[in-house]
N, C-alpha and C positions, 0 to 999 in steps of 0.2 A: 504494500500500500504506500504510495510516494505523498509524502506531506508536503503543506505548503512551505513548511520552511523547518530548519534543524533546531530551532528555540526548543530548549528543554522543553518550557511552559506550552510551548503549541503540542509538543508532541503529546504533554499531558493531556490539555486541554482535549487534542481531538481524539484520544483512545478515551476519556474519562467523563471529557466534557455534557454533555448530554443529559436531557432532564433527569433521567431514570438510572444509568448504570451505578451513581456512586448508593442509590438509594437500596439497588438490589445489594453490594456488597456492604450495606451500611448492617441489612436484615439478615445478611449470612453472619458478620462478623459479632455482632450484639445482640443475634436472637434467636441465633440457632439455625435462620430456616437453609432448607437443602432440597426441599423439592418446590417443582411446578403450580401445586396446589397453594402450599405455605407462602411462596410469593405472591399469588392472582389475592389471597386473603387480606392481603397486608392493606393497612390503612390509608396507602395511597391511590389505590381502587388503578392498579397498569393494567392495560387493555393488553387480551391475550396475543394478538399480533407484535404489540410493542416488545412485551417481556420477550418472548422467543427469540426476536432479533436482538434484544441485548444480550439475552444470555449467549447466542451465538456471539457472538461480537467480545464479552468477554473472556469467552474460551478461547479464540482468534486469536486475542492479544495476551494470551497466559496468566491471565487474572485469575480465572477460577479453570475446573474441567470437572466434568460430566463422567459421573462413575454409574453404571449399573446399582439399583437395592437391592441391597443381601437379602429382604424378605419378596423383593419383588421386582427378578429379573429384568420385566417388559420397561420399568419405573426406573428414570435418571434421578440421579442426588448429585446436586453441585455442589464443590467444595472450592474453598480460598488455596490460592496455589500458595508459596511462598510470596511470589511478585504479587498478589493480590493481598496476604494479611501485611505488609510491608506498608499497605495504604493505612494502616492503625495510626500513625502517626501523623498523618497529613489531612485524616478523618479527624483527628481530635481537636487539632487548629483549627478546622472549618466550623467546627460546633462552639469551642470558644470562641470563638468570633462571634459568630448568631448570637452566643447566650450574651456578649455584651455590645452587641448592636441593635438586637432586633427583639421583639416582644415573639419568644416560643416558650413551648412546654417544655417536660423532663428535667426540670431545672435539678432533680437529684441529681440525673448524670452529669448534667453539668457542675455543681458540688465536685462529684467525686473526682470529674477530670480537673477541675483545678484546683484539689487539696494536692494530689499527687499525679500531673500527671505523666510522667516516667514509669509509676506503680501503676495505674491504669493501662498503657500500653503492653507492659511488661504481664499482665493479667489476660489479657485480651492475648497475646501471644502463645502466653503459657496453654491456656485453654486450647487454641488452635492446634498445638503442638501435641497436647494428648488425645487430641480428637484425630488426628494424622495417626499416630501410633494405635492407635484402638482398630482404627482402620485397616491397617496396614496387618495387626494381627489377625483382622477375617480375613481378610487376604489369604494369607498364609494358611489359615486354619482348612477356610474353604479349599484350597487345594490339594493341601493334606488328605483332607477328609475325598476328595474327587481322584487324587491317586490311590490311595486305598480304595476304593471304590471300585477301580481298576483292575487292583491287584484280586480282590477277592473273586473278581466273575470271572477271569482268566484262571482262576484254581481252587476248582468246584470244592475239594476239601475241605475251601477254608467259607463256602459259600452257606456252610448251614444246614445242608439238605442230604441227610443221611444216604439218598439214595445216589444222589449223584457222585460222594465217594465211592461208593461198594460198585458202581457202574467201573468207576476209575481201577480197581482195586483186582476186578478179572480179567 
């Protein structure tokens, strides 16, 4: 994608810029959401055409990506890549700014981002970070469990079924 020009700030701007993108990683990084449904719910009411082209749009530029659900193959979960929770930082200044410019709500979060906020980001991170590793051990687990899997129908002894050994066995 050729920018209009190599200004850090444009480059931000036109990967980031956009009414909606920083709102979908605002609701990934501080409220958990991960699917399709969890976004259309959210309090900004995005029309389903808009969300799909952001969410493409942030997987394009390695913000977030689209993983299969562990309960439900057919169902995408998006998650914050690294280059996506890295926005924790640049998210927070945007909201302290709001919270002493402009008349909004959530004024707790904003409290907590300006008691600490180094301890806020570093929160917001950590969280991210165990949420990756939790991940990353279905992963694992899941293919464990789908190589065993394997292994037992290739060798009917181990597969359970008394007859199928003794079949093996003359």
């Amino acid at each position: 994608m050729k920018r209009r020009s190599e200004c850090p700030l444009n480059a931000s701007i036109e990967i980031l810029g956009d009414r909606w993108s920083l709102l979908i990683v605002r609701d990934m990084m501080l409220r958990g959401f991960k699917s399709y449904k969890e976004f259309m719910d959210s309090y900004e009411r995005i029309a389903t055409n808009i969300l799909a082209d952001r969410l493409r749009k942030l997987e394009f530029h390695g913000i977030i990506e689209a993983e299969a659900d562990p309960l439900d193959g057919r169902k995408l979960n998006y998650v914050l890549t690294r280059k996506g929770i890295d926005l924790g930082a640049v998210m927070t200044e945007m909201v302290l700014w709001a919270g002493a410019h402009e008349r909004v709500e959530n004024q707790e979060l904003i409290a907590r981002m300006r008691k600490d906020k180094v301890k806020f980001i570093a929160e917001v991170r950590a969280k991210w970070e165990h949420d990756r590793e939790e991940r990353e051990s279905r992963r694992e687990f899941a293919k464990s469990e789908s190589q065993l899997r394997e292994i037992v129908k290739s060798e009917p002894e181990l597969s359970g079924n008394p007859r199928s050994s003794i079949r093996s066995q003359r």
